[in-house]
N, C-alpha and C positions, 0 to 999 in steps of 0.2 A: 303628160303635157297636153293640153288644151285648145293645139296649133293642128289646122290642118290648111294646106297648100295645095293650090290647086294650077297647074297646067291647062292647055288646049286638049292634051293626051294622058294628064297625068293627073293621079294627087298624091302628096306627100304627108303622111303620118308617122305618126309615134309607132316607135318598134316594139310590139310586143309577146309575150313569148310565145302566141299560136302563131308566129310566122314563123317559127325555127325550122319546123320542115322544108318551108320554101327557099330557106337562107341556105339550110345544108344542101340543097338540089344546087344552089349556084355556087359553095364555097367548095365541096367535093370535087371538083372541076378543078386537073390539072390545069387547062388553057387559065380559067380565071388567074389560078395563082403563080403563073410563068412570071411576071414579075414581081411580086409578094414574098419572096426569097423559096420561091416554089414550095409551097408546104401547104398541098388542099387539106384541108377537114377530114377525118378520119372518121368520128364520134359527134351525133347529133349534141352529145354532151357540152361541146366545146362551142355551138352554136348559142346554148342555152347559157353558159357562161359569158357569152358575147353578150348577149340580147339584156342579160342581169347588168354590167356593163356601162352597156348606153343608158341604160334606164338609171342609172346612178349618175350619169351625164346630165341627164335633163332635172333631176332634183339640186345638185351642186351647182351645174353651171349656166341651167334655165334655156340649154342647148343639148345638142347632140344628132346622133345619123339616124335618118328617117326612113322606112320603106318606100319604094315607089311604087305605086299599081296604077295598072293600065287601065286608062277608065272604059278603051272598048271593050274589053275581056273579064275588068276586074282582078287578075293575077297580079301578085306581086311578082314583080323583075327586078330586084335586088335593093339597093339602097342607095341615100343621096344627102345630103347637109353637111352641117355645119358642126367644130368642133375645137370646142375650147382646150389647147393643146397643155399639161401642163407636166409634162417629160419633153426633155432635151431631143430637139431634132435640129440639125444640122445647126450647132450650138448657140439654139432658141428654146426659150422657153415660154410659156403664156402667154400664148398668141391663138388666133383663129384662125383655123385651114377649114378649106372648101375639101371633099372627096366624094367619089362615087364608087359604086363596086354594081356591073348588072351580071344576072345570066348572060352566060355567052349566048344564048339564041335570040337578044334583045341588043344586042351590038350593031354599029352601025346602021341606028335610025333616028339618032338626034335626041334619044331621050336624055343622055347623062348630059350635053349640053342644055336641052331644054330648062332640067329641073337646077341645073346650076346657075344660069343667068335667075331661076326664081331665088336661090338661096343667095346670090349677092345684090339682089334688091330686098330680101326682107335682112339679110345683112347688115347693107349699108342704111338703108335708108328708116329699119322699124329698131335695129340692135345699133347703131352710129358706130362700128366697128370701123378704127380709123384704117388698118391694112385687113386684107384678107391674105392669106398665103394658102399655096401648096407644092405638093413635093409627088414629081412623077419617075420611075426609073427612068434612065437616060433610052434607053432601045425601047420604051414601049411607045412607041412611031403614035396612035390612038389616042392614049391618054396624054400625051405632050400638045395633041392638036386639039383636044378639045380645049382643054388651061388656053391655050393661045388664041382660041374662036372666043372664050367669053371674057379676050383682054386680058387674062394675066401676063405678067411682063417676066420673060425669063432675067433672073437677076445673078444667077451662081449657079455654079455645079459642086455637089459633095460625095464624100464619103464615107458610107455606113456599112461597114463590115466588109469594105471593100470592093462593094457595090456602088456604080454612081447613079448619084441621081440629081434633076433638074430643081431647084428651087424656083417657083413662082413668087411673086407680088400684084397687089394691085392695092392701090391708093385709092380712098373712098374719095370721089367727086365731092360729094356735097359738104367735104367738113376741109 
């Protein structure tokens, strides 16, 4: 993809598979995967199958989850965008969810918000995607507060393997 997104702190690029080292530094992390049905990454392998993945995302659906890097340092801190959804979650299909995933040592400083208010203005306003959604576990206190700082509107609570969790909305303004 051809997109690159830029922040005050950030920019947003296509994922490609020289970041799998920096991906597996943050998915290896029990703490990240405490709500992801706790299952960190074991095998850089499984990173690289990821990364093959999204890249098949952004040829099908002209979207998909982007790196984030810090424009002071230049490190990648995990990932951010947009993602054409088309398996059943909380019995929806083909829809578009907002997600973030950082390194824990990038928590708590506004990035995953930052680069999310940029993915629902190139969203709404460059893709005319008339809902955005997402879906945050119910106890992860963080990621329900960011969904609610950039306006997602809590609409339902479900169940996925007997996990709950929050379903988000948010209606495009301009359409």
């Amino acid at each position: 993809m051809n997109l690159i997104l830029e922040t005050d702190r950030l920019v947003l690029r296509e994922m490609l598979l020289s970041d799998a080292e920096a991906l597996f530094e943050m998915d290896r992390n029990p703490n990240v995967h405490q709500y992801l049905w706790n299952k960190p990454l074991t095998e850089i392998s499984e990173v690289h199958s990821y990364i093959e993945f999204v890249r098949e995302q952004y040829i099908q659906n002209n979207i998909g989850r982007f790196v984030v890097i810090l424009k002071e340092t230049n490190e990648l801190i995990g990932w951010t965008g947009l993602k054409y959804n088309t398996e059943i979650v909380n019995n929806k299909i083909d829809f578009y969810d907002i997600g973030y995933r950082l390194n824990e040592k990038f928590w708590k400083k506004g990035y995953a918000s930052e680069a999310s208010f940029t993915w629902l203005d190139y969203g709404f306003n460059v893709m005319k995607i008339k809902i955005m959604s997402a879906a945050a576990h119910t106890d992860n206190i963080a990621s329900n507060k960011i969904l609610q700082k950039i306006g997602m509107v809590l609409t339902e609570q479900y169940l996925e393997d007997n996990v709950s969790w929050n379903w988000y909305e948010l209606k495009n303004p301009n359409l």
